[in-house]
Backbone bond lengths (Angstrom), bond angles and torsions (degrees), N, CA, C in turn:
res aa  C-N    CA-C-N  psi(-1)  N-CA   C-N-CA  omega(-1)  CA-C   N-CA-C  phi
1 X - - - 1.461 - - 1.525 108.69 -
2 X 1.239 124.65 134.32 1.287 131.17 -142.13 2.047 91.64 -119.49
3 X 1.488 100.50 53.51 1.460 91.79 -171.80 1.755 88.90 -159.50
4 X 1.555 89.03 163.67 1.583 99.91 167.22 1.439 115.77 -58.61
5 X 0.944 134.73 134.37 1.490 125.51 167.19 1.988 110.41 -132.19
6 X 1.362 96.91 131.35 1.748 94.14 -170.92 1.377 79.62 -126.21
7 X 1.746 98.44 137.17 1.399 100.35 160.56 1.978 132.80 -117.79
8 X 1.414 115.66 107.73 1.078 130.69 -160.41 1.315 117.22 -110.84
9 X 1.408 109.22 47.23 1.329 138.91 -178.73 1.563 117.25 -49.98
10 X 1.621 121.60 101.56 1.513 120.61 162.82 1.301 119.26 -47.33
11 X 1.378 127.87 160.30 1.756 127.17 -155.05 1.552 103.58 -116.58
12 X 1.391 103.04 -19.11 1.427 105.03 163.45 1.344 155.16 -60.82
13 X 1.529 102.78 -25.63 1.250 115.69 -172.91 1.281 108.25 -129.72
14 X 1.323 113.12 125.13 1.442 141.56 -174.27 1.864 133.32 -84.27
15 X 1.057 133.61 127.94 1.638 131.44 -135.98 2.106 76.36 -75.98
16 X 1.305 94.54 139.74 2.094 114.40 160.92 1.501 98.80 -104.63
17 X 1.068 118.91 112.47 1.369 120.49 148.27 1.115 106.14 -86.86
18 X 1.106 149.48 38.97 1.719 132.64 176.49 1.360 102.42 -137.96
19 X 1.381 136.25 9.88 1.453 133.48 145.44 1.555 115.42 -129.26
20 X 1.414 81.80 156.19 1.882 100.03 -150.83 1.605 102.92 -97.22
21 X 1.016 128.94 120.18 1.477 141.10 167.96 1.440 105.01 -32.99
22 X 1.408 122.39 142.72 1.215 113.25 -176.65 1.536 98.39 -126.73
23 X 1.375 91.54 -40.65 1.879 106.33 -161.70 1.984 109.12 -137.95
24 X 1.397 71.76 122.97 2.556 71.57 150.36 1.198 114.93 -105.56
25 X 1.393 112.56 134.00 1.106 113.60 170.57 1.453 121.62 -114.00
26 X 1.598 123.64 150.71 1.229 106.75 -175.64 1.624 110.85 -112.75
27 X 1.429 94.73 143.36 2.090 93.70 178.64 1.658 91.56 -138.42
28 X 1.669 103.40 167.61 1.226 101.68 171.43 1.942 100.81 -115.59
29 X 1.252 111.06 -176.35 1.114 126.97 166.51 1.833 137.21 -45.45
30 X 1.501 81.72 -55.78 1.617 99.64 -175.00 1.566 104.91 64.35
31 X 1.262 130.71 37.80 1.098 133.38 169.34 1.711 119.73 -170.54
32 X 1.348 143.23 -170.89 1.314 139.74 171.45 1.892 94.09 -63.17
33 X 1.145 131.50 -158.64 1.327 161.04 140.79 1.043 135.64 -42.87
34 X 1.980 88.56 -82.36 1.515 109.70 155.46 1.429 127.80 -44.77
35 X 1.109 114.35 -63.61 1.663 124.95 167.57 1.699 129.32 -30.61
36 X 1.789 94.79 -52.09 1.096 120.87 168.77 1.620 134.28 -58.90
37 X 1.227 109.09 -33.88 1.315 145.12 -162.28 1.702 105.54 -98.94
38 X 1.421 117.83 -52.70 1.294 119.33 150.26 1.568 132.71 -37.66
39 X 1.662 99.89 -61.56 1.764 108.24 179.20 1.411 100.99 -73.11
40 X 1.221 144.77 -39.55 1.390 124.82 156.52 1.718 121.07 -37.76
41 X 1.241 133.94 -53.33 1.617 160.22 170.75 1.504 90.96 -31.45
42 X 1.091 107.38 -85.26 2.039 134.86 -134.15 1.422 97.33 -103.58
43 X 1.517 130.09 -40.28 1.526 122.33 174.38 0.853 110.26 -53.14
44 X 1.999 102.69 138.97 1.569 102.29 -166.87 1.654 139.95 56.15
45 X 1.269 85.62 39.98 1.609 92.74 -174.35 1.580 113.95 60.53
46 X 0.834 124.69 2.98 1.692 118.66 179.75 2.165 103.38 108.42
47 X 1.155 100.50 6.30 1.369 103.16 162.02 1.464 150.47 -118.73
48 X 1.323 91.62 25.95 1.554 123.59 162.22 1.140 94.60 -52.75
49 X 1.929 108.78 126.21 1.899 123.83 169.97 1.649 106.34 -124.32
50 X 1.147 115.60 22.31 1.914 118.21 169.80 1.645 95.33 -110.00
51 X 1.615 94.19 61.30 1.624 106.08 162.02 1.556 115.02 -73.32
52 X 1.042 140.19 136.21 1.642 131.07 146.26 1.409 111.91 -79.49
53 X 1.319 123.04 139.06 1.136 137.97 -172.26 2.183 117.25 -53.61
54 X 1.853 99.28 -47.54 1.197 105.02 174.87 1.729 94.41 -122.76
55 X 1.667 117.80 170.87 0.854 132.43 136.25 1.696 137.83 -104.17
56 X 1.020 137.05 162.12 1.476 107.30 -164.27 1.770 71.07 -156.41
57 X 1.951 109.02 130.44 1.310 112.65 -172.73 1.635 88.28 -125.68
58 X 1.375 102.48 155.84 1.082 142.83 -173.07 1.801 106.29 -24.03
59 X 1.401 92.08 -53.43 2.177 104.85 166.71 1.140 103.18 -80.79
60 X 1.255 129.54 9.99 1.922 117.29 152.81 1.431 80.80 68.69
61 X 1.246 133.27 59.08 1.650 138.61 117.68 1.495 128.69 -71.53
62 X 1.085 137.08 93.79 1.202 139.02 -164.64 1.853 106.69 -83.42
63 X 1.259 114.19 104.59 1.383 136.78 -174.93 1.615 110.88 -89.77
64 X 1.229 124.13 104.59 1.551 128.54 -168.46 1.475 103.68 -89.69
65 X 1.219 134.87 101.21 1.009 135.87 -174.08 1.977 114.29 -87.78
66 X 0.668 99.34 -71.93 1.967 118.44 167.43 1.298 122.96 -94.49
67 X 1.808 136.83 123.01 1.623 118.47 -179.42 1.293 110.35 -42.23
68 X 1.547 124.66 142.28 1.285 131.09 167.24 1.837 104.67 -65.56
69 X 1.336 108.76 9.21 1.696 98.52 168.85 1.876 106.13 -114.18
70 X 1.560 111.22 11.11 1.299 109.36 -170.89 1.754 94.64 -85.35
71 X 1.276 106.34 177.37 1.401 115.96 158.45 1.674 124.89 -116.85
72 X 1.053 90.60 125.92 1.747 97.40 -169.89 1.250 100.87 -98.98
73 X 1.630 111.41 152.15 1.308 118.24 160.03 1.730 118.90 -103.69
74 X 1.527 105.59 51.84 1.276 97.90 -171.48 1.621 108.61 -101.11
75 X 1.357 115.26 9.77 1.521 123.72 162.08 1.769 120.02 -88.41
76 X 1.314 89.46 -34.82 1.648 97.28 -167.11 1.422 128.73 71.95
77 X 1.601 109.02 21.09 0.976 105.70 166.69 1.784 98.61 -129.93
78 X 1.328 121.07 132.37 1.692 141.17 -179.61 1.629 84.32 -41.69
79 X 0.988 103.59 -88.70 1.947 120.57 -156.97 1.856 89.25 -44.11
80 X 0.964 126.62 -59.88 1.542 132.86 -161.73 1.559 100.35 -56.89
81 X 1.697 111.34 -65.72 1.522 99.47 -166.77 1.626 115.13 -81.61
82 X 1.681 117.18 -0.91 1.492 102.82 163.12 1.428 129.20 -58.01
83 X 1.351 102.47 -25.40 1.461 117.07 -139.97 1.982 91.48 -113.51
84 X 1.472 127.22 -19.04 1.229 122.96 -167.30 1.569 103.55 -106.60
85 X 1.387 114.94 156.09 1.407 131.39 158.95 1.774 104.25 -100.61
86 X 1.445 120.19 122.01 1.069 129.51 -159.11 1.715 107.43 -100.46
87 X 1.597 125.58 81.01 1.305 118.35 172.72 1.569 127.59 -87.72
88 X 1.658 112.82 120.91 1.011 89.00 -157.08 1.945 104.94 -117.62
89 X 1.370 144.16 147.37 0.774 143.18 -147.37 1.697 133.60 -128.91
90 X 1.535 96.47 89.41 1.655 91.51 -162.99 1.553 132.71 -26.76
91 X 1.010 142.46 131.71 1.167 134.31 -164.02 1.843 101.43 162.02
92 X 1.590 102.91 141.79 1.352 104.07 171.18 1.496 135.99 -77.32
93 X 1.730 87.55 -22.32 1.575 74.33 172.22 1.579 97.69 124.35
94 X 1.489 112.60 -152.37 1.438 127.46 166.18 1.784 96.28 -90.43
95 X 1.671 92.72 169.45 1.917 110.21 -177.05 1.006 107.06 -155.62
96 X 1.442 101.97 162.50 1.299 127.02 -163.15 1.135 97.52 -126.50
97 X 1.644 112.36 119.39 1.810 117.85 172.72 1.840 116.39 -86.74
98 X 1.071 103.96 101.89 1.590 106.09 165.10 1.283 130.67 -58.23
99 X 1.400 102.38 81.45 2.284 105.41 -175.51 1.320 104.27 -35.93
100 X 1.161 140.39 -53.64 1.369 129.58 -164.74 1.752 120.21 -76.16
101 X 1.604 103.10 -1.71 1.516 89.11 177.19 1.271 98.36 -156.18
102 X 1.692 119.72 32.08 1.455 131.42 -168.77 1.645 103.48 19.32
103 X 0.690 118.86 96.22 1.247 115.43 -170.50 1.337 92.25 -149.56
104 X 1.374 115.50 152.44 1.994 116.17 153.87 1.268 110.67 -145.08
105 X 1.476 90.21 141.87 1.394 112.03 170.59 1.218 139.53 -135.28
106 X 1.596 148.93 165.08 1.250 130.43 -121.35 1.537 91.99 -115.05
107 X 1.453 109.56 -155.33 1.456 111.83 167.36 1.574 128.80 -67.68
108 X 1.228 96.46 -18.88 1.825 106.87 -175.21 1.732 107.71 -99.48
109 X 1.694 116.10 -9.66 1.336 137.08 -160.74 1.407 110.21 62.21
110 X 1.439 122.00 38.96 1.664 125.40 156.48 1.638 106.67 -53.83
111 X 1.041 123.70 128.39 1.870 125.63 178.40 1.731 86.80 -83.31
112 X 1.595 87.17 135.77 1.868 108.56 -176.75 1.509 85.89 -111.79
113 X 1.665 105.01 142.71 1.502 112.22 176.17 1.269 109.07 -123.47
114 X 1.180 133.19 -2.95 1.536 152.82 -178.84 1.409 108.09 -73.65
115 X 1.379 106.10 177.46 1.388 113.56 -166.98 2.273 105.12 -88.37
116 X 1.077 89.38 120.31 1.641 108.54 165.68 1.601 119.25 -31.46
117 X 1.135 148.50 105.27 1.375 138.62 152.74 1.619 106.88 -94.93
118 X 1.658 89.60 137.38 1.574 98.57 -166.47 1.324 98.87 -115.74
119 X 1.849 120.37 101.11 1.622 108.77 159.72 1.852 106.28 -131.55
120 X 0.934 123.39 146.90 1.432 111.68 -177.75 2.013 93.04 -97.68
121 X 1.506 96.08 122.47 1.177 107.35 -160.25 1.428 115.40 -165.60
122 X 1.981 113.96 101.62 0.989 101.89 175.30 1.790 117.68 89.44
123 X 0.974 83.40 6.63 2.086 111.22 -173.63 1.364 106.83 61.82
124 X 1.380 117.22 54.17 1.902 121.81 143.58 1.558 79.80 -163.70
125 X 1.749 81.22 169.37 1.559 129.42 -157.16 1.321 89.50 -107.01
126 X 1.563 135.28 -68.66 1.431 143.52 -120.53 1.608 103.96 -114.82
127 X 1.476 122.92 106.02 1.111 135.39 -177.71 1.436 127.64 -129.00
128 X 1.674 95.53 111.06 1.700 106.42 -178.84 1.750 115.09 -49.47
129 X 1.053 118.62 153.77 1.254 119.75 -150.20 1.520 105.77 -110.78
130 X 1.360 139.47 154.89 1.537 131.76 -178.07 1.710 97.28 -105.60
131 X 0.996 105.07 160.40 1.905 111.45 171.49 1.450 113.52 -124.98
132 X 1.195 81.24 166.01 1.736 105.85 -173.24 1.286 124.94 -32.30
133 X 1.401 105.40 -52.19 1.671 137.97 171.28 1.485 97.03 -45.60
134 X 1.923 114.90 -48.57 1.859 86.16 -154.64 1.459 97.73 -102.08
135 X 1.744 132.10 3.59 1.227 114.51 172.51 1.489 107.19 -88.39
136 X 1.421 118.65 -27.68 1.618 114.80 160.91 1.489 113.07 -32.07
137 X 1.583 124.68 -57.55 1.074 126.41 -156.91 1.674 106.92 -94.49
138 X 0.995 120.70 -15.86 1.227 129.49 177.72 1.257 89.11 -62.70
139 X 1.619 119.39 -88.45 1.884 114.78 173.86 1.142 120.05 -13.78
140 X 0.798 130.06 -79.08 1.565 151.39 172.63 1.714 117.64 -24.50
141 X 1.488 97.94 -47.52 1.527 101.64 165.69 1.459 123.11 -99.69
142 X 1.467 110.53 -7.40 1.817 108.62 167.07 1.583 105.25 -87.57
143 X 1.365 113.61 -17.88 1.166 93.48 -177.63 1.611 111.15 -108.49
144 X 1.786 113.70 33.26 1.450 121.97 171.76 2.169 96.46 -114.17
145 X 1.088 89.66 -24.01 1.619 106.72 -170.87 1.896 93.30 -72.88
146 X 1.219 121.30 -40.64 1.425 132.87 -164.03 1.448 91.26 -68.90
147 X 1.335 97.95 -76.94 1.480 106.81 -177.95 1.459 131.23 -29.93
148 X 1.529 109.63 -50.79 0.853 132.04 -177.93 1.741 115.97 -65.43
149 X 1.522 104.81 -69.32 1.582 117.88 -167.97 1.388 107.29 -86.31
150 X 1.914 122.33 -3.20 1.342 82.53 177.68 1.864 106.92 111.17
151 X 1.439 99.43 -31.82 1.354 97.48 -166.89 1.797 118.51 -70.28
152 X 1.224 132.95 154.88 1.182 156.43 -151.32 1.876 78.78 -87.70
153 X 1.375 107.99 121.54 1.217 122.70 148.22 1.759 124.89 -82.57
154 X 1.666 99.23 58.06 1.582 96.33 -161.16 1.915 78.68 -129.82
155 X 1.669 97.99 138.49 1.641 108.68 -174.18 1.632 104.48 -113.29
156 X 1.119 119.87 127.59 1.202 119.95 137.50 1.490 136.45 -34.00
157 X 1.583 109.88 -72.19 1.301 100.45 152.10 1.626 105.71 97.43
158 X 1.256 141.49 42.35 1.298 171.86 -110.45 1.754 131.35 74.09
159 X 0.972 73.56 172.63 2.200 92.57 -177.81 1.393 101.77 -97.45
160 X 1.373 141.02 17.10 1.598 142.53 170.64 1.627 102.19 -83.74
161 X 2.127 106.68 125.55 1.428 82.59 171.82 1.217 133.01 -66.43
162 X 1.350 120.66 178.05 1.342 127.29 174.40 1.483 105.55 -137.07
163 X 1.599 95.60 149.35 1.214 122.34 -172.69 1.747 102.58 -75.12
164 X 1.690 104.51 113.59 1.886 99.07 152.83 1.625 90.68 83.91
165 X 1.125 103.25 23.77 1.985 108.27 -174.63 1.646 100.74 -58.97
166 X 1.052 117.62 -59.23 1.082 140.15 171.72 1.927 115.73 -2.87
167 X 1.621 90.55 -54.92 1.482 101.72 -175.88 1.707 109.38 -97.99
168 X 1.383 112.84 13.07 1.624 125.52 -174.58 1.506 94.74 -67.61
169 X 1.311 140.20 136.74 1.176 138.26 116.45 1.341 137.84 -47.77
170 X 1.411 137.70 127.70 1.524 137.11 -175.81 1.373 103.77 114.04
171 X 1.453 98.88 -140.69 1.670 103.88 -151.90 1.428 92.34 -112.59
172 X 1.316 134.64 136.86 0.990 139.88 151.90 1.819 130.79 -132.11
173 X 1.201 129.49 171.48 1.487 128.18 157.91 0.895 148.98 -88.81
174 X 1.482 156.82 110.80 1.003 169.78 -119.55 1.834 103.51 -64.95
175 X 1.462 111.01 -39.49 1.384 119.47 170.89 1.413 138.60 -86.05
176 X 1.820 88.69 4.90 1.307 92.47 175.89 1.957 110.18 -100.83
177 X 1.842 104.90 23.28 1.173 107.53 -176.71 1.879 90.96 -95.65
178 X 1.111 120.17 -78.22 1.252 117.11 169.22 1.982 128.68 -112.80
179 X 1.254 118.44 -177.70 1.359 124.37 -165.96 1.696 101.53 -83.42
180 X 1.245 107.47 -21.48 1.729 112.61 167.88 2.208 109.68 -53.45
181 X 1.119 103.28 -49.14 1.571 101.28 -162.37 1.429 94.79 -77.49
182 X 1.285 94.95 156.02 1.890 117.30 -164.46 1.919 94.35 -126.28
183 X 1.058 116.77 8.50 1.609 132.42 178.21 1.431 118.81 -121.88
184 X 1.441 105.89 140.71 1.029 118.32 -46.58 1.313 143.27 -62.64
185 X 1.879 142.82 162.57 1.777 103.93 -118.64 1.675 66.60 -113.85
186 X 1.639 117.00 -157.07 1.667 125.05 -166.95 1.594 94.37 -89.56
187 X 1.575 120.85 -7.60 1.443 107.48 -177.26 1.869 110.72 -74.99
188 X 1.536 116.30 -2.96 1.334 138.89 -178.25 1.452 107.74 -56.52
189 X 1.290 144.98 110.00 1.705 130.09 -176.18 1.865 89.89 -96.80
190 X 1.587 98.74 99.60 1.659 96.66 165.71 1.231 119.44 -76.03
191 X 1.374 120.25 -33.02 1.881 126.72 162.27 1.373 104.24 -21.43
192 X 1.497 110.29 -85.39 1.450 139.65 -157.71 2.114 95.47 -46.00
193 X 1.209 99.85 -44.79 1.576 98.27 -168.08 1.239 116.13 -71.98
194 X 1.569 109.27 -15.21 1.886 111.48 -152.55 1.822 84.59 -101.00
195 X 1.532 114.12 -33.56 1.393 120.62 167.49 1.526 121.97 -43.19
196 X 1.764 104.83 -52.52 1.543 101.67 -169.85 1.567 112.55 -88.08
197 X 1.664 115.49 -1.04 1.354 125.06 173.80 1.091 103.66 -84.69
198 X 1.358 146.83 -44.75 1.945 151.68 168.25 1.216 105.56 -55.51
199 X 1.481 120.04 -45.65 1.325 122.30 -161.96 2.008 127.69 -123.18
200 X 1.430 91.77 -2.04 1.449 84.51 170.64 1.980 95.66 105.20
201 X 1.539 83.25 128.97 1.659 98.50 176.10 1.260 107.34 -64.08
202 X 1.411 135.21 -15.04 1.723 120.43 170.31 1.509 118.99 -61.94
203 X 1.480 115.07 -7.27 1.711 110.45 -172.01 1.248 90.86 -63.80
């Protein structure tokens, strides 16, 4: 794997070999890393189980949180998180522009300094943006996860839900289960990713 990889493995959850990967899915954070990475840690006394399997930060460091053969309950649904590898993707999310100090900020009011994506989508306009670094590494690790587990190199290929997603093989997004998830949001370039997975992280 042609990427940083840190491993910051929770102590709780133990590798299943006896169910078969079906799907990756991608979500982002809605917060920094750090932040993120903590309230996973310390919530609940240290027994928080809506682990995602990887984290993937902003410099396309890929952070292994849980074996990609464990089962997480970070979907909340039995059938959903046996069957998924859970990637999840720093990023704030949707924003809120402050007229008086152009400024934006997220759901928690973290100030975003990055570049703006503008789609009205899902009831907001203002969308923090992903970089180069983490769709490089995103590739890079679906297509070590493919290799590896088995999984269906078959894409969805937007954030629109879909009907019966559930039983899709391949890679999909967290928002393409229902109209509630804002992950991953339209500032996501799925082109660019499905490119460097066919063709190699140098595009």
């Amino acid at each position: 794997m042609d990427i940083e990889l840190v491993d910051k493995k929770m102590d709780f959850y133990s590798e299943d070999y006896g169910v078969d990967k079906k799907q990756i899915m991608l979500c982002h954070t809605g917060r920094s890393s750090s932040y993120y990475y903590n309230s996973l840690k310390y919530r609940m006394d240290g027994n928080y189980k809506r682990i995602p399997h990887y984290m993937i930060t902003k410099e396309g460091v890929v952070v292994n949180l849980i074996e990609p053969t464990a089962t997480s309950k970070f979907f909340g649904d039995e059938y959903i998180d046996e069957a998924s590898v859970i990637i999840v993707l720093e990023n704030l999310g949707w924003l809120k522009r402050n007229p008086e100090t152009n400024e934006y900020n997220n759901w928690i009011g973290d100030i975003y300094k990055g570049e703006v994506f503008r789609k009205k989508w899902r009831g907001h306009l203002f969308w923090a943006s992903y970089t180069e670094e983490q769709v490089h590494a995103c590739a890079e690790l679906i297509r070590d996860l493919s290799d590896n587990m088995g999984i269906e190199m078959n894409f969805i290929g937007h954030n629109v839900q879909v009907n019966d997603i559930m039983y899709f093989e391949g890679i999909v997004s967290r928002s393409n289960y229902n109209n509630f998830w804002t992950d991953v949001s339209p500032a996501f370039d799925f082109d660019k990713l499905i490119e460097k997975i066919e063709y190699g992280t140098e595009k």
